[in-house]
Steps between C-alpha positions, in 0.01 A plus 500: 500500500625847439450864675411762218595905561417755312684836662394829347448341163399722188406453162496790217470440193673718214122668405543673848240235683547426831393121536628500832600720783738437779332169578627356830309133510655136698392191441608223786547111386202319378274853542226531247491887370245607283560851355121654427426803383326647163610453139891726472566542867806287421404170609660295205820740508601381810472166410690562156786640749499207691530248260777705329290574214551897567772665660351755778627823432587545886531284818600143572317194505641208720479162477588349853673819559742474221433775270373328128432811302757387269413143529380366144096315523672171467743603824165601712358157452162661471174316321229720362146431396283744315151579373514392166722152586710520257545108449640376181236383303710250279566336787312233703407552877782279570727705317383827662612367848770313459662804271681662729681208655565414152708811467678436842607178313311281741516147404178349332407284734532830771304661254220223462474433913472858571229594241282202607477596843475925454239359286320290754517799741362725269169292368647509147656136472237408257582730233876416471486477115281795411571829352431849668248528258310218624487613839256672705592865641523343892709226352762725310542714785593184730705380206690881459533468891695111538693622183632786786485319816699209320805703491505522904549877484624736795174672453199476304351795300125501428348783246174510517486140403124471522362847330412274175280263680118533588424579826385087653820373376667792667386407830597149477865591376536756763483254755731232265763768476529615828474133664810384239723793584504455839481103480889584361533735704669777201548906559227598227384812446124499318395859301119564452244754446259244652433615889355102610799383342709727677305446829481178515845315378760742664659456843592928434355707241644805336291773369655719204433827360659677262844288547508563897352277807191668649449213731696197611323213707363234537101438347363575830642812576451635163139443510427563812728813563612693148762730550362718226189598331599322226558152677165554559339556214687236312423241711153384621208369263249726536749782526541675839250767566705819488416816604542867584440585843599764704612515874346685776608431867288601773728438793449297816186422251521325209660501127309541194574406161266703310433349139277803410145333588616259696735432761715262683575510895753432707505490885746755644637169716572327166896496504465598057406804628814620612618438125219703364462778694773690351330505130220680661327772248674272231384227253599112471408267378288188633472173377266154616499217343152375358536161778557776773160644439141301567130606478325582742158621579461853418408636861855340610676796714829633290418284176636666150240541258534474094232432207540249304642601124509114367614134635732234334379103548745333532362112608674497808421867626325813368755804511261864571642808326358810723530862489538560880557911378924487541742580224728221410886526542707310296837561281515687234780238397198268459310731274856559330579847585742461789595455853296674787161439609211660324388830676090468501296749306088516610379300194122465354446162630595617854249773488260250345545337807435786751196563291347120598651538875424844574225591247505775248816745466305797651496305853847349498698762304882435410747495716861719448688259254794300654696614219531611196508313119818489315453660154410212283420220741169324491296514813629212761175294544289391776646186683393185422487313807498135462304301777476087458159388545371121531480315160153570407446810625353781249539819613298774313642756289474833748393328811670603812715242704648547844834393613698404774918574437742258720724809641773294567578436117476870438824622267574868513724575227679885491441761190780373315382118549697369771397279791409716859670266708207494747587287854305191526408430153479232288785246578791405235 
């Protein structure tokens, strides 16, 4: 087994891209990594650099602690399976697998012994004598995977290695995959787009964007406390509820969260407090998961309120989009135009929304805006806030539904979309 480093590793190319930034990122013997992050956040690049397919343009990368930048691929003993599988298709199944000992100049008989059994492990024994072309998708990606793991590499490089695949054979690979790495007990490091995949094969998961770390841990702790707005957004199915609040402590009292409508309290003896306070006057933003959040009856004391806008069936559960009147926060780096999180603008939906709550404009008229619209940005939109609902449940377009919010998975995020490191949140 082998210890992987990457110290302050960079990668720009000669167009002036930055695939990689100052990337700091150990891997201990027999760890399963998976790199996740969205399409160009430099995922593959990193894995390029570590097979010795691209030189990084700074930093070192260690094998065991002995520096291998200028190590060739065939020095790093590293195997590598990709989307696409890449097998030969001239040659048998057999051929495929036993290939690379065939280049070692292992004897035949080697060759034979050791194909037969990979092949046994792998559920591909009976199709020895076909072609690639003959195969199904699951069985060419165990096939491009033996014709890695044959080699007995240092460490094992998976690129997305199931994107090509439909989604049931994708579940039962996942749990193939991550069953044979360990089983032999190689480094591997696994890069996906695909959160389950991500959150449920590695032992530590690293979350990219553009080229840099924004979170390093394990599935747990990334899920259950992001560092950054953007950890939260990516991960979660329904996304995470996100939005603007703002803070206003009353003290010896209580602490308000103030979502425009709405709000969300906190008991002065709550120790998160103590982190809060100090933003009073200012904004954050808030974020609940849709399983932290239940229905209730709609006389239950503190309950958030939203109308329904539509529902998604999904078999198993019914996800409930509502307007509950807040503006969403997000990234502009998700709606492409950069880094820091959207600044909310009163939009027509929101004061559609007063207009149902509160009645006609002439009773509830508008407050002071919270700030004003950049020149040439579209309106940020009412929050849609995603509640799960029982299977066959059928909420009605505009009905109003009452809430309940667990507190204690509350995530309070600052302006520019980092974590509030509130005491006695959510454990790592």
């Amino acid at each position: 087994m082998t210890a992987l480093a990457l110290e302050s590793v960079s990668k720009t190319f000669p167009s002036g891209t930055v695939a990689v930034d100052a990337l700091d990122l150990s891997v201990s013997d027999g760890e399963v990594m998976v790199l996740l992050g969205p399409s160009g956040c430099g995922k593959s690049t990193i894995l390029r650099m570590v097979a010795g397919l691209e030189d990084p343009t700074d930093g070192l990368i260690r094998f065991d602690g002995e520096i291998a930048n200028r190590w060739s691929p065939r020095e790093r003993r590293v195997a590598m399976a990709f989307q696409d599988f890449a097998l030969y298709p001239h040659m048998s199944v057999r051929g495929n697998l036993g290939f690379p000992l065939k280049l070692a100049r292992q004897s035949p008989e080697t060759v034979s012994e050791r194909v037969a059994d990979l092949a046994a492990a792998l559920g591909v024994a009976d199709t020895l004598e076909r072609r690639p072309g003959q195969l199904s998708g699951g069985q060419k990606q165990r096939v491009a995977m033996g014709r890695a793991i044959i080699r007995e590499p240092r460490v094992f490089l998976l690129d997305e290695p199931l994107s090509n695949l439909d989604s049931a054979l994708r579940q039962g690979l996942r749990a193939e995959i991550s069953s044979l790495v360990r089983s032999i007990g190689v480094t591997t490091i696994y890069v996906t787009h695909d959160q389950t995949e991500a959150l449920t094969m590695a032992d530590r998961v690293a979350i990219l964007r553009d080229g840099r770390i924004e979170q390093l841990s394990t599935p747990h702790g990334a899920y259950r406390a992001p560092e950054s707005l953007f950890v939260a957004a990516f991960l979660g199915t329904p996304r995470m509820n996100l939005l603007w609040a703002t803070v206003y402590a009353y003290l010896d009292d209580r602490l308000l969260l103030d979502l425009g409508h709405q709000h969300v309290a906190l008991p002065w003896s709550d120790p998160r407090v103590r982190d809060l306070v100090r933003y009073h006057g200012e904004q954050v933003i808030v974020g609940l998961r849709a399983e932290a959040v239940t229905p209730v009856g709609a006389d239950h004391a503190g309950a958030l309120r939203g109308i329904v806008r539509y529902a998604e069936h999904l078999g198993h559960e019914t996800i409930a989009y509502l307007d509950v009147g807040g503006m969403a926060a997000g990234l502009d780096e998700l709606t492409g135009t950069g880094h820091e999180a959207v600044m909310p603008v009163e939009s027509s939906l929101r004061r559609w929304w007063r207009s149902r709550r509160d009645g006609p404009a002439e009773q509830a008229p508008d407050p002071e805006p919270v700030a004003e619209a950049d020149p040439g940005r579209h309106e940020q939109q009412v929050a849609e806030f995603a509640l799960r609902l029982p299977p066959y449940a059928a909420p009605k377009v505009g009905e109003i539904v009452a809430m309940h919010a667990d507190l204690s998975q509350l995530h309070v995020f600052d302006r520019n979309g980092r974590r509030i490191n509130t005491r006695g949140a959510l454990s790592r």
